[in-house]
mmCIF file as gemmi writes it, N, C-alpha and C atoms, coordinates in Angstrom:
data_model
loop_
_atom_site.group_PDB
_atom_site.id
_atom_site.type_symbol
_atom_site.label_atom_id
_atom_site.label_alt_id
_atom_site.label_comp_id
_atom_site.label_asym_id
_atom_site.label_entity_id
_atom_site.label_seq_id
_atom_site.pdbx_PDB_ins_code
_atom_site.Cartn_x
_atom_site.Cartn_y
_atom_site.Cartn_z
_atom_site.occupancy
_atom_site.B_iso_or_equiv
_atom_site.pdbx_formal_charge
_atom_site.auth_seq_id
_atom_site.auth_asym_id
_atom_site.pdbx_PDB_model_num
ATOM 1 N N . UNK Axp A 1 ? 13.374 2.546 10.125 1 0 ? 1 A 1
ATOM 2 C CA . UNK Axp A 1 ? 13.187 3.514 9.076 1 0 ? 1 A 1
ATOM 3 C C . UNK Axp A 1 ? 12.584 4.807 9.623 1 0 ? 1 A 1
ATOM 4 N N . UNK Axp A 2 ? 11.611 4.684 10.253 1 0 ? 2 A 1
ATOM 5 C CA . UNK Axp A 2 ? 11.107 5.66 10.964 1 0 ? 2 A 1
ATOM 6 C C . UNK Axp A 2 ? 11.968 6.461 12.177 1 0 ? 2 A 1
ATOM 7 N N . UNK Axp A 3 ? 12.824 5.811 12.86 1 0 ? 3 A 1
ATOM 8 C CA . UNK Axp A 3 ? 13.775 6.617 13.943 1 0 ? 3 A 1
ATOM 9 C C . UNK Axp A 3 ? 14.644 7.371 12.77 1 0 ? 3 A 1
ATOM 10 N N . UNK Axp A 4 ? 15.413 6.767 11.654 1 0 ? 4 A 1
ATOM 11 C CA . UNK Axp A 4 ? 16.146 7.63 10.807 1 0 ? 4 A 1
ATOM 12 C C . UNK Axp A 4 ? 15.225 9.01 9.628 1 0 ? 4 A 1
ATOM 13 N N . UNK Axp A 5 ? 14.475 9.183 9.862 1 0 ? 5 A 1
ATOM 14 C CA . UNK Axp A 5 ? 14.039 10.284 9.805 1 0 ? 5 A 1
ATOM 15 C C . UNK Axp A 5 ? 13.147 10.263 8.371 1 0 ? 5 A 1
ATOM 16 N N . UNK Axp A 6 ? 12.432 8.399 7.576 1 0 ? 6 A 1
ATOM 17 C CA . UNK Axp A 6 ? 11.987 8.281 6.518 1 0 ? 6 A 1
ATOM 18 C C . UNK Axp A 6 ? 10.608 8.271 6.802 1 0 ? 6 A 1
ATOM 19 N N . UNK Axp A 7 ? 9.653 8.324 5.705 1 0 ? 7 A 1
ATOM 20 C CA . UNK Axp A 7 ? 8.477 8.539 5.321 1 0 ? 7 A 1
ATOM 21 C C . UNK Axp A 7 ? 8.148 6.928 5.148 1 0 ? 7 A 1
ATOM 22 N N . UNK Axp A 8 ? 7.359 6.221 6.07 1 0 ? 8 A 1
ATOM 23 C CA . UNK Axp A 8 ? 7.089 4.899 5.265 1 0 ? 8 A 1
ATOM 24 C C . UNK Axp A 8 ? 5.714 4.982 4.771 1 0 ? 8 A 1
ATOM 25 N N . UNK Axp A 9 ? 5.401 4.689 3.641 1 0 ? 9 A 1
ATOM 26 C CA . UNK Axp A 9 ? 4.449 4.337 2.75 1 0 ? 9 A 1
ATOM 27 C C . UNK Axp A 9 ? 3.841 2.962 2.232 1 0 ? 9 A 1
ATOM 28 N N . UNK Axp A 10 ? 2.621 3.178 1.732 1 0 ? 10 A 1
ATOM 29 C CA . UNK Axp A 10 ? 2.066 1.288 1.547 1 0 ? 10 A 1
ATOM 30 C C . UNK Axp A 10 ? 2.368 1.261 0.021 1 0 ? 10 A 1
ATOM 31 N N . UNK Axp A 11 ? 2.753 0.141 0.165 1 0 ? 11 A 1
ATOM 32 C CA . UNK Axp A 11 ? 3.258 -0.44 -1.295 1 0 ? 11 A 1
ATOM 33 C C . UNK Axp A 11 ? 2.787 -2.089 -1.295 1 0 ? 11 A 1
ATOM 34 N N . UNK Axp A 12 ? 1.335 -2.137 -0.649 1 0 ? 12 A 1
ATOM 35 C CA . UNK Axp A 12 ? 0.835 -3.506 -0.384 1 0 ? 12 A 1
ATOM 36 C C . UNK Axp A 12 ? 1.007 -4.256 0.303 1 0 ? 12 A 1
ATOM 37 N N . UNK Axp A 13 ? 0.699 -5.064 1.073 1 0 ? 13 A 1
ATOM 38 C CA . UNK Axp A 13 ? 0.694 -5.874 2.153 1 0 ? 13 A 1
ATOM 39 C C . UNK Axp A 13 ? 1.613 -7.601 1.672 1 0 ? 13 A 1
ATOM 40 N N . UNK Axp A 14 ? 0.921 -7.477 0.266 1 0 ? 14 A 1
ATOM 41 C CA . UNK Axp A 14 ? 1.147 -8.893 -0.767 1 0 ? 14 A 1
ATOM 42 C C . UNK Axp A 14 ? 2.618 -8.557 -1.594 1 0 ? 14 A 1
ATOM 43 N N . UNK Axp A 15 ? 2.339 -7.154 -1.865 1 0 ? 15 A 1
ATOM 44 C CA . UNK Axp A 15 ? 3.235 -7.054 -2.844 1 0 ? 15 A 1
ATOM 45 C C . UNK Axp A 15 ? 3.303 -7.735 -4.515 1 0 ? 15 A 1
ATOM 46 N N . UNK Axp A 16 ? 2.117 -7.81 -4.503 1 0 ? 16 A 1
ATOM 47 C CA . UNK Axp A 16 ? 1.828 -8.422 -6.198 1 0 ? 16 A 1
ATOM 48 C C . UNK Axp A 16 ? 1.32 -7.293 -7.16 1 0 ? 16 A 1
ATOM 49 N N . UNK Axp A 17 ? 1.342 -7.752 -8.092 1 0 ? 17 A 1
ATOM 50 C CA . UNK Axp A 17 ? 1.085 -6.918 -9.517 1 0 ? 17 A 1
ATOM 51 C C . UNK Axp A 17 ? -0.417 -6.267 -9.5 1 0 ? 17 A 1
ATOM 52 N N . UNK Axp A 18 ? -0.859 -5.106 -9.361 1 0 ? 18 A 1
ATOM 53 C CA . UNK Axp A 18 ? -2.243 -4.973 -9.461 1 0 ? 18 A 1
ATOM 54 C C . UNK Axp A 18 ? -3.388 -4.684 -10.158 1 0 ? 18 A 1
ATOM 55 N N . UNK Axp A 19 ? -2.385 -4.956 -11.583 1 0 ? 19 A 1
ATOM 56 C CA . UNK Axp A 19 ? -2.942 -4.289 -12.568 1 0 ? 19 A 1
ATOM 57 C C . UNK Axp A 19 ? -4.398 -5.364 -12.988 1 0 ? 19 A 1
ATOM 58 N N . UNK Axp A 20 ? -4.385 -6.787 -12.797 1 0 ? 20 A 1
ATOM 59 C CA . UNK Axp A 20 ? -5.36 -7.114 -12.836 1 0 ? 20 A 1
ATOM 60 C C . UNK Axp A 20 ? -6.718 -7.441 -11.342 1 0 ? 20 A 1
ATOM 61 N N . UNK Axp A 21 ? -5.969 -6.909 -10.77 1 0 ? 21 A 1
ATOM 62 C CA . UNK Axp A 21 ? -6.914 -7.058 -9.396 1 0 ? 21 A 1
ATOM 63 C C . UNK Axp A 21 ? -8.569 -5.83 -9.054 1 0 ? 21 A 1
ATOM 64 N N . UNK Axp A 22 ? -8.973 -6.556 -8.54 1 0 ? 22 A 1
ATOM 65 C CA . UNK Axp A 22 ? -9.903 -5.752 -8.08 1 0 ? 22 A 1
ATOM 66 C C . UNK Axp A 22 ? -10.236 -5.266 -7.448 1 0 ? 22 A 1
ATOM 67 N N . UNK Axp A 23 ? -11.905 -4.607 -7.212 1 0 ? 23 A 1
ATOM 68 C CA . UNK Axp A 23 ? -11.064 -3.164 -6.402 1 0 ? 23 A 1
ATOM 69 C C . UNK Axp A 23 ? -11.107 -3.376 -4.784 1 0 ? 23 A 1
ATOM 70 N N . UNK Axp A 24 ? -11.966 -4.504 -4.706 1 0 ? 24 A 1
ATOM 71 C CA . UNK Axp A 24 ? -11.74 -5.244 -3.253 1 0 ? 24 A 1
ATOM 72 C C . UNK Axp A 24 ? -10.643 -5.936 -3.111 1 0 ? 24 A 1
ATOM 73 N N . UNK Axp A 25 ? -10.005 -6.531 -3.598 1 0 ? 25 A 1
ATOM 74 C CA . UNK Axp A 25 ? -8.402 -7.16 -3.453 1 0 ? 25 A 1
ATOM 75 C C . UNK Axp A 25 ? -7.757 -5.825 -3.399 1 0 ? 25 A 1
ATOM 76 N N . UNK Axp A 26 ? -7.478 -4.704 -4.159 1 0 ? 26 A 1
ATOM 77 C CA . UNK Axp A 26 ? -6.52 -3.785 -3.772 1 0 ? 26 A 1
ATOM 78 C C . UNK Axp A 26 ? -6.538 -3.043 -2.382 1 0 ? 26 A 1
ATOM 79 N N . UNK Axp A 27 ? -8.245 -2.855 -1.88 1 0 ? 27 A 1
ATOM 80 C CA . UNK Axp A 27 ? -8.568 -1.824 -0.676 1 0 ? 27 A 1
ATOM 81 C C . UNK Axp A 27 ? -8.32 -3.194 0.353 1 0 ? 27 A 1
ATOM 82 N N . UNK Axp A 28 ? -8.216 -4.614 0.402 1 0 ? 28 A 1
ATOM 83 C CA . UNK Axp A 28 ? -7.656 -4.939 1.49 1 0 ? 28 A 1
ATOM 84 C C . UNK Axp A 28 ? -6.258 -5.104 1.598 1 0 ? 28 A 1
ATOM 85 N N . UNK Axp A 29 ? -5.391 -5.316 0.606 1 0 ? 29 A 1
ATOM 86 C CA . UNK Axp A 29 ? -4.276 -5.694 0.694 1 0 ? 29 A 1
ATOM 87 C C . UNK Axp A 29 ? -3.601 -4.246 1.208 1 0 ? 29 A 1
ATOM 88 N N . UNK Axp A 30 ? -4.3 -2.715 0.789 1 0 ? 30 A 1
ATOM 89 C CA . UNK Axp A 30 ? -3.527 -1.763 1.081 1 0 ? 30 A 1
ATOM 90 C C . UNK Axp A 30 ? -4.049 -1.421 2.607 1 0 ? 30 A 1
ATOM 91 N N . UNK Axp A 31 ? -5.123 -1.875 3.073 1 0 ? 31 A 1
ATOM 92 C CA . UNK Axp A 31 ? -5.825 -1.769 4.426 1 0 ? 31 A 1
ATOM 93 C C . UNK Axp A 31 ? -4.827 -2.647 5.663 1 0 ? 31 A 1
ATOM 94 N N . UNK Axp A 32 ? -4.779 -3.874 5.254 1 0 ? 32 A 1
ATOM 95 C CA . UNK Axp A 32 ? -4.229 -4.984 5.605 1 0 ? 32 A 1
ATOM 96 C C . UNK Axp A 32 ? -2.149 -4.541 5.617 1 0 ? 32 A 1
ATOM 97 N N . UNK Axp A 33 ? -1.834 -3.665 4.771 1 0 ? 33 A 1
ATOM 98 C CA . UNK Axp A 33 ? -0.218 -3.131 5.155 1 0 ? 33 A 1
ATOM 99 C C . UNK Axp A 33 ? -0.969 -1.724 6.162 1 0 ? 33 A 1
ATOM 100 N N . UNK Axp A 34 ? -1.91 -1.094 6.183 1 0 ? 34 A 1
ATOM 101 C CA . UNK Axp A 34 ? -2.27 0.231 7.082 1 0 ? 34 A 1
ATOM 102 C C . UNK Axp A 34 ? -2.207 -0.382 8.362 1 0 ? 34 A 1
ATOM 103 N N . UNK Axp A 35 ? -3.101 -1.432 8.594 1 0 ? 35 A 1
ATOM 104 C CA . UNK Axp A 35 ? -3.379 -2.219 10.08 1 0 ? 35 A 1
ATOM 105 C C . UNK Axp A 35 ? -2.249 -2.796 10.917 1 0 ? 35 A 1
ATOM 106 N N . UNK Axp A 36 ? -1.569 -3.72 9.959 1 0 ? 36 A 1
ATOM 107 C CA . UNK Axp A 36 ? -0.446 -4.202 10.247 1 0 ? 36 A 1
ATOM 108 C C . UNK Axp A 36 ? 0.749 -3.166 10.987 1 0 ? 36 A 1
ATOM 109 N N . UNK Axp A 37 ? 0.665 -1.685 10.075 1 0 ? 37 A 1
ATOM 110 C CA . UNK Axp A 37 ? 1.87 -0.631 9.934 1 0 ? 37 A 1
ATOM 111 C C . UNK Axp A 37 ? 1.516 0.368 11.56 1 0 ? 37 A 1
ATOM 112 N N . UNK Axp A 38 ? 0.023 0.053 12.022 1 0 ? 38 A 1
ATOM 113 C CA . UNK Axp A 38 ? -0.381 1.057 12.792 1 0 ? 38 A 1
ATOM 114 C C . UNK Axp A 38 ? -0.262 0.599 14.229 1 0 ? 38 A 1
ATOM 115 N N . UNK Axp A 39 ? -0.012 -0.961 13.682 1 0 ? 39 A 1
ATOM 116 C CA . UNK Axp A 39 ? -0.233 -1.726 15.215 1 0 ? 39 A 1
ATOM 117 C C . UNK Axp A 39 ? 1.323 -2.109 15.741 1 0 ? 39 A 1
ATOM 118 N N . UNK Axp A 40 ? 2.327 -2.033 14.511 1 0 ? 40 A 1
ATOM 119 C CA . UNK Axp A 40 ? 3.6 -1.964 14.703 1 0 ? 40 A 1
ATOM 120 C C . UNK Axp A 40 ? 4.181 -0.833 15.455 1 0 ? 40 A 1
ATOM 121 N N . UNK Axp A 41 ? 3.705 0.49 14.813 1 0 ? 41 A 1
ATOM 122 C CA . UNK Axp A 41 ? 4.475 1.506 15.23 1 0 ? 41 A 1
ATOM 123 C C . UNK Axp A 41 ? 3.316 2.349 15.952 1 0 ? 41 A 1
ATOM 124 N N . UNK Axp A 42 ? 2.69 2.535 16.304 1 0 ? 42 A 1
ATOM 125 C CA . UNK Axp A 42 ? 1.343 3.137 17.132 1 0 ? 42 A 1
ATOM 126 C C . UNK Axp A 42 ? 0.756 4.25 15.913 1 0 ? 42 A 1
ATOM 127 N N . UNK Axp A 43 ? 1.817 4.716 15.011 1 0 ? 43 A 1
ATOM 128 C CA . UNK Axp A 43 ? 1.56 5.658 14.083 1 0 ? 43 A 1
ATOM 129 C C . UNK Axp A 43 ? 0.33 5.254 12.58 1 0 ? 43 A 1
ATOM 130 N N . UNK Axp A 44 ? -0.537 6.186 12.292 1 0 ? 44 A 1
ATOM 131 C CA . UNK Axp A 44 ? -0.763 6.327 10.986 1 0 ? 44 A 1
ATOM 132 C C . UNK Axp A 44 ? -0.316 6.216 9.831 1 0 ? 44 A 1
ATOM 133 N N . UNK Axp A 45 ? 0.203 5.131 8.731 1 0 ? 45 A 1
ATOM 134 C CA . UNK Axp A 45 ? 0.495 5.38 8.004 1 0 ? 45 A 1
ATOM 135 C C . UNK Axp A 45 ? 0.362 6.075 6.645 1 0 ? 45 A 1
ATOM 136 N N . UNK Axp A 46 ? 1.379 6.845 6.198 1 0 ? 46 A 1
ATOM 137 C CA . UNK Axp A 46 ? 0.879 8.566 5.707 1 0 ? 46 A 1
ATOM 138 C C . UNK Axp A 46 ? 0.624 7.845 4.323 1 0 ? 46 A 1
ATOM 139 N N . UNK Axp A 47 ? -0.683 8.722 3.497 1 0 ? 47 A 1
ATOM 140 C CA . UNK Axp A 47 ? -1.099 8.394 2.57 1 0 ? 47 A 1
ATOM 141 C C . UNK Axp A 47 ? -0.369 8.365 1.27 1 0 ? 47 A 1
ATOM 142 N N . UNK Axp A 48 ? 0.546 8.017 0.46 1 0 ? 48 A 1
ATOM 143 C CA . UNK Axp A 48 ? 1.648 7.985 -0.337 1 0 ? 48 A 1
ATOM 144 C C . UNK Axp A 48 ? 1.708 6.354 -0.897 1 0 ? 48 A 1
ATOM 145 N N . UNK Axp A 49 ? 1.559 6.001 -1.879 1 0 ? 49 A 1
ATOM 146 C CA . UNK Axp A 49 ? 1.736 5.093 -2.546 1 0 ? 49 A 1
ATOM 147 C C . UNK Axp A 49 ? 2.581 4.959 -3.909 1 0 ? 49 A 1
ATOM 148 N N . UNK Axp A 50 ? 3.257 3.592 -4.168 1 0 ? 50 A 1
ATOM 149 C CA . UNK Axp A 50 ? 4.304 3.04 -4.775 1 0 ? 50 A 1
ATOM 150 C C . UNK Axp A 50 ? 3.869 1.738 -5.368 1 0 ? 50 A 1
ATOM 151 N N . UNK Axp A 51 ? 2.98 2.167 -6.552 1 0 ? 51 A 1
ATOM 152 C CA . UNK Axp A 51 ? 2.843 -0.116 -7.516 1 0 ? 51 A 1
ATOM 153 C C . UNK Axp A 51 ? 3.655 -1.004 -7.288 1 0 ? 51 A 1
ATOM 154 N N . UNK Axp A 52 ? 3.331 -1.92 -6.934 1 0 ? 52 A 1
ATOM 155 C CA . UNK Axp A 52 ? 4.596 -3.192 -7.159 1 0 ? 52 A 1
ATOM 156 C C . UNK Axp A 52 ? 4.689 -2.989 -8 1 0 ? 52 A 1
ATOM 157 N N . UNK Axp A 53 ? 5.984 -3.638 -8.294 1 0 ? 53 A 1
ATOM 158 C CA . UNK Axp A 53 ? 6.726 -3.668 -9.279 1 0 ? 53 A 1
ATOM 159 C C . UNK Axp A 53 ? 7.081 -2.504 -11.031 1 0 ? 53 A 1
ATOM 160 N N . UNK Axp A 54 ? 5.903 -1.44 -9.565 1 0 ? 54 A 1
ATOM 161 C CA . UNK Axp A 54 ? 5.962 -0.682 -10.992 1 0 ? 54 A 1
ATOM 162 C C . UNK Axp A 54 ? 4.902 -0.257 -11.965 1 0 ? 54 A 1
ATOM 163 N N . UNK Axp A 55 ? 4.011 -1.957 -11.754 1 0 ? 55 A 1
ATOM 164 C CA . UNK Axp A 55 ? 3.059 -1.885 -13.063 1 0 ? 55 A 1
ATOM 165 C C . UNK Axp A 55 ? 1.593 -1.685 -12.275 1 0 ? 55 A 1
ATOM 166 N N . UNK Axp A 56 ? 1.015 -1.45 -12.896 1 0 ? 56 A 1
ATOM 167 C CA . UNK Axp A 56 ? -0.572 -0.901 -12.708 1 0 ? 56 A 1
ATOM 168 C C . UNK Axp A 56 ? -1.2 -0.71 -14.35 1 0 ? 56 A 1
ATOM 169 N N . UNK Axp A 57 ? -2.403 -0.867 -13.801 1 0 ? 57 A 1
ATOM 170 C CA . UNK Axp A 57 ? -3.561 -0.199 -15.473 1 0 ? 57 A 1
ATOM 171 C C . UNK Axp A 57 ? -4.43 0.513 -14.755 1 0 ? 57 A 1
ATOM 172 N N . UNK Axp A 58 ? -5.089 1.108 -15.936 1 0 ? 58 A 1
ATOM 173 C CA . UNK Axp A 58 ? -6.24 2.318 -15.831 1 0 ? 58 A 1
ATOM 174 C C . UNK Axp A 58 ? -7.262 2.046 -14.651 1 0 ? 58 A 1
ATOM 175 N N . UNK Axp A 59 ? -7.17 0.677 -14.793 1 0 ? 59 A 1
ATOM 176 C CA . UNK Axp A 59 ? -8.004 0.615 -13.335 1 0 ? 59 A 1
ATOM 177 C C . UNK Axp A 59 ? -7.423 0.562 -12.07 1 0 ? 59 A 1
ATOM 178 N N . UNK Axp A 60 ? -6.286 0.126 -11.697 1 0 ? 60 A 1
ATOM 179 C CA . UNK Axp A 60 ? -6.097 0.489 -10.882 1 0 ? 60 A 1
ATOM 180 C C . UNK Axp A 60 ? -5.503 1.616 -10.358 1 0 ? 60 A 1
ATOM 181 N N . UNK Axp A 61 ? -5.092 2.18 -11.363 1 0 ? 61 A 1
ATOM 182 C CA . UNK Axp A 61 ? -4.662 3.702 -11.03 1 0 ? 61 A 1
ATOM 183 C C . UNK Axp A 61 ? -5.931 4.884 -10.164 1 0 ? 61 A 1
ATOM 184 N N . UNK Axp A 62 ? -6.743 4.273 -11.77 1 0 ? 62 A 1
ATOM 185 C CA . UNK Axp A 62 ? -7.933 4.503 -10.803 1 0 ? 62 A 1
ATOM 186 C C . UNK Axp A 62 ? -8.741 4.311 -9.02 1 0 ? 62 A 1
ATOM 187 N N . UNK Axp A 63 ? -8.071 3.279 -8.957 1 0 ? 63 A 1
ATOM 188 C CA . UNK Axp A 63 ? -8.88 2.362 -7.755 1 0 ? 63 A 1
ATOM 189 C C . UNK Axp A 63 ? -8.052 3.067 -6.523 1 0 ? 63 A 1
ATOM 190 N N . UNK Axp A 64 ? -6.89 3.082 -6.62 1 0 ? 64 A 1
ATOM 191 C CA . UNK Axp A 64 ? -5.593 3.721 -5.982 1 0 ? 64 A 1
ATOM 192 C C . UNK Axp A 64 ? -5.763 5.262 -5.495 1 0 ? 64 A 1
């Protein structure tokens, strides 16, 4: 994705729903796709985020 000229972004490590999670389950699962993404490609992954599936609530929009 990255040689063809895309932007990759975290969209969670788990990939589950986050609307009821908290705010320590969200900062590792999105830490945990950063670590994973940095040690793959030597690169930073750029700050840009995408909910699973879509859904989120006030808190985690917030948390995000």
């Amino acid at each position: 994705m990255i040689s063809e000229g895309h932007t990759v972004c975290n969209h969670t490590k788990k990939h589950k729903n986050l609307s009821f999670s908290t705010r320590e389950e969200i900062e590792n699962d999105l830490s945990a796709l950063e670590t994973l993404y940095e040690e793959k490609t030597g690169q930073k992954m750029k700050k840009y985020f995408r909910f699973p599936e879509g859904k989120y609530s006030e808190n985690s929009l917030k948390i995000i």
